[in-house]
C-alpha positions, 0 to 999 in steps of 0.5 A, spaced: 081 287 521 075 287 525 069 291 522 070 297 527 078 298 525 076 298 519 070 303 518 076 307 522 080 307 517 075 308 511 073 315 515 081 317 516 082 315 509 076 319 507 078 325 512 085 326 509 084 325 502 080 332 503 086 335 506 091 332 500 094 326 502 095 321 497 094 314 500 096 306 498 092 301 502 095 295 503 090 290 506 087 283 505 083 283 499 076 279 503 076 285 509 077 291 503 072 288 497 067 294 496 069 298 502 076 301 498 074 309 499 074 313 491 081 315 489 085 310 494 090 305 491 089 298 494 094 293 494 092 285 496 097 284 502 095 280 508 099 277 514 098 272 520 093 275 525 097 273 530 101 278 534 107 275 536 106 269 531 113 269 526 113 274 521 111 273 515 118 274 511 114 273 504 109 279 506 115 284 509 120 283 503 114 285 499 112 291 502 120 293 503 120 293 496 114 297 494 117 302 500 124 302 497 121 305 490 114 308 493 117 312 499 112 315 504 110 314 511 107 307 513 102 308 518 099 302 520 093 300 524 093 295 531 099 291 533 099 285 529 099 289 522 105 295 526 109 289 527 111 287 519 109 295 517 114 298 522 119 293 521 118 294 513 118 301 514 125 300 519 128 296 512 126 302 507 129 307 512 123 310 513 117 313 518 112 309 521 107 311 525 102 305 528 095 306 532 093 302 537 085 301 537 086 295 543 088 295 550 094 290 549 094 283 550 097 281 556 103 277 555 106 280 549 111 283 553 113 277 554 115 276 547 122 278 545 121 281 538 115 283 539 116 290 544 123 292 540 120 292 533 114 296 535 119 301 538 122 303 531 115 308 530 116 315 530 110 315 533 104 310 537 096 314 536 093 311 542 086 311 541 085 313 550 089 314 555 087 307 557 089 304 551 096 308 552 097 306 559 097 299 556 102 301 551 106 304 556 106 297 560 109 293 553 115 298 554 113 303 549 115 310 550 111 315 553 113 321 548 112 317 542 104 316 544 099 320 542 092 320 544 087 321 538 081 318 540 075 315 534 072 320 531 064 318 528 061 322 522 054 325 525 048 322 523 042 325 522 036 321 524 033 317 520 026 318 516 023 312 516 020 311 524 022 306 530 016 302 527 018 301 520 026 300 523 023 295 526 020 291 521 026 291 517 030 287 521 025 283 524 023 286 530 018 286 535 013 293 535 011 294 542 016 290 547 024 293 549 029 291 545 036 291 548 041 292 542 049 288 542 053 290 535 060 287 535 063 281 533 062 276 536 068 273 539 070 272 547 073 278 549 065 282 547 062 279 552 056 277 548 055 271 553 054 275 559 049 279 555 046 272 553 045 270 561 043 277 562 037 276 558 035 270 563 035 274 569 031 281 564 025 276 562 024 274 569 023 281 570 020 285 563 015 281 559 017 281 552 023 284 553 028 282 546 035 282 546 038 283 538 045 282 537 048 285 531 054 281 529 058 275 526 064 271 528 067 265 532 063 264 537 056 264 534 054 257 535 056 257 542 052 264 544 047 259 540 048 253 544 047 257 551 040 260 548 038 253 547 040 251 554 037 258 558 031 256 553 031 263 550 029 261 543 025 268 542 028 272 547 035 273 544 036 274 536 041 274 532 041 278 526 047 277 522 051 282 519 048 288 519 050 294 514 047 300 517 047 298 526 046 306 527 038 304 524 037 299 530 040 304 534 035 309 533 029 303 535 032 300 540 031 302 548 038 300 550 045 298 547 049 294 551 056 293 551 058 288 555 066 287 553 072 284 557 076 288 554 076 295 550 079 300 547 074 305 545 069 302 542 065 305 536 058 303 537 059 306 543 059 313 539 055 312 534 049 310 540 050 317 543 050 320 537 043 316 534 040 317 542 041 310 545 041 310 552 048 305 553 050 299 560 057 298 558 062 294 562 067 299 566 073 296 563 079 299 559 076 305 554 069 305 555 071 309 562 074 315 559 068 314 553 062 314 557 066 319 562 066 315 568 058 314 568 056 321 566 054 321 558 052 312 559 051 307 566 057 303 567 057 297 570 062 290 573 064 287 568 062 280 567 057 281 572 051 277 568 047 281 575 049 288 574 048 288 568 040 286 568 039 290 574 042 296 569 038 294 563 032 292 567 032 299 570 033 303 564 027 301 561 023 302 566 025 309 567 024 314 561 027 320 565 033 316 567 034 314 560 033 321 557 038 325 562 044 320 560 041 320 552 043 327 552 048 327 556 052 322 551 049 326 545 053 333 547 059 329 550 060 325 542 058 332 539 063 336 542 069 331 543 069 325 538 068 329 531 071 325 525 073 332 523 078 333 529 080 325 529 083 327 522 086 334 525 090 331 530 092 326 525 095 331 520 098 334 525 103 327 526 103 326 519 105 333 517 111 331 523 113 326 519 113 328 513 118 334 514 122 328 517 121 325 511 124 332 507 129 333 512 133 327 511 
């Protein structure tokens, strides 16, 4: 489960206790170790990460059996993880629900079990139309998905300055900083960011582009730093606890995906009042209101991404008229508080299914 499935889940668990329901967390003990919220039952479990792989029949019996004994409605989060809780939930004969954080990888409709077991959810949360229309192409039925988008806790800004901010990560003072959070993996897009920052500094003197994030393609963002002579140009700062303080210091966050459902970095830099370039691809169209509330460009057009980055920068008015744009836009649609709202109206579905059988 990567870092923004996971703070997903962490708001909603947080969000529902506060409206009285009891949760167990079934998870893998590396991704949850001191981030279980206070008063959640957590129970080391783990699965193949590999949507379509074969089941992992030793994980599926166990949580049948904790299912037979402990009814509740299984509420799973991304495809990989509806397949053994929808198919575990079907064996104990109870509801399920999963919530698709990610557009659909093509190809799964190819998998014969893949699509059948994960119409066994009575309900599919997908977190944009995007994401639903992708869902509706693996066959899954329409009247089952529910569109419940992401939802941030509001942030006020921090106390300490954008000078201090940088100092404690290691950023220049007086020089653009174009900032990335993700993981680093293929289909974010870093590499395009990194060939970008060539074409910006041929433009901007200074200019530093700051990615926020670990994962498998880290020696290779390195390898292509090293060929475009970028040493001191584009930093990698690892895994960074708090990305909203960065937010606050930079000019610009870029988000430059292949592929998206939604993306929380792109909620949290509206609400911390970072103007967005992101690519115009799957639910960043939706989240960033068709180019209104963030500026969208191709996606994998290292070019028209450095043009955008370039002319924010030096356009404050330009950037000031999207960072208040995208701050009423957050605030007003992507509360964490309605996010749980809307999703105690499906489980509260659920759970008068649960008495009624």
């Amino acid at each position: 489960m990567a870092g923004g499935m996971r703070n997903h889940v962490i708001q909603l668990l947080t969000g529902m206790q506060q409206r009285g329901v009891e949760f167990c967390l079934f998870g893998d003990t590396s991704t949850w170790q001191g981030h279980i919220p206070d008063g959640v039952t957590f129970m080391p479990f783990s699965t193949t990460g590999q949507l379509g792989a074969t089941l992992p029949l030793q994980a599926l019996l166990r949580l049948k059996r904790y299912l037979s004994v402990n009814p509740m409605v299984v509420h799973s989060h991304g495809l990989s993880a509806a397949v053994t809780g929808c198919l575990a939930a079907r064996l104990a004969a109870l509801p399920s629900l999963f919530t698709a954080h990610n557009i659909a990888p093509t190809g799964v409709i190819t998998n014969g079990m893949v699509t059948p077991i994960l119409r066994n959810a009575q309900t599919v949360i997908a977190v944009t139309g995007a994401v639903k229309q992708s869902l509706l192409g693996m066959g899954i039925a329409s009247h089952k998905i529910e569109v419940i988008s992401n939802g941030v806790t509001y942030a006020p800004a921090p106390t300490d300055s954008q000078d201090e901010l940088r100092r404690r990560y290691g950023l220049p003072l007086d020089v653009p900083v174009v900032l990335a959070v993700g993981r680093l993996s293929h289909e974010k897009g870093f590499d395009v960011l990194v060939r970008s920052a060539a074409v910006i500094r041929h433009e901007i003197n200074n200019v530093v582009v700051a990615i926020a994030g670990v994962g498998p393609d880290l020696h290779k963002l390195n390898a292509l730093c090293d060929t475009l002579n970028l040493s001191g140009t584009v930093l990698f700062l690892g895994q960074v606890s708090n990305p909203r303080e960065l937010m606050h210091c930079a000019t610009v966050t870029a988000i430059p995906s292949r592929a998206e459902g939604q993306s929380l970095v792109a909620l949290e830099a509206m609400d911390a009042g970072c103007v967005i370039v992101a690519s115009s691809t799957g639910g960043l169209v939706e989240t960033l209101q068709g180019g209104e509330a963030g500026c969208l460009v191709e996606p994998e057009n290292e070019a028209a991404l450095a043009n955008a980055i370039v002319s924010l920068i030096n356009h404050e008015a330009t950037r000031r008229t999207y960072i208040e744009s995208g701050k009423c836009h957050v605030h007003r649609n992507f509360s964490a508080e309605q996010m749980c709202d809307k999703t105690m109206d499906v489980y509260e579905k659920l759970f008068k299914q649960m008495r009624e059988v």
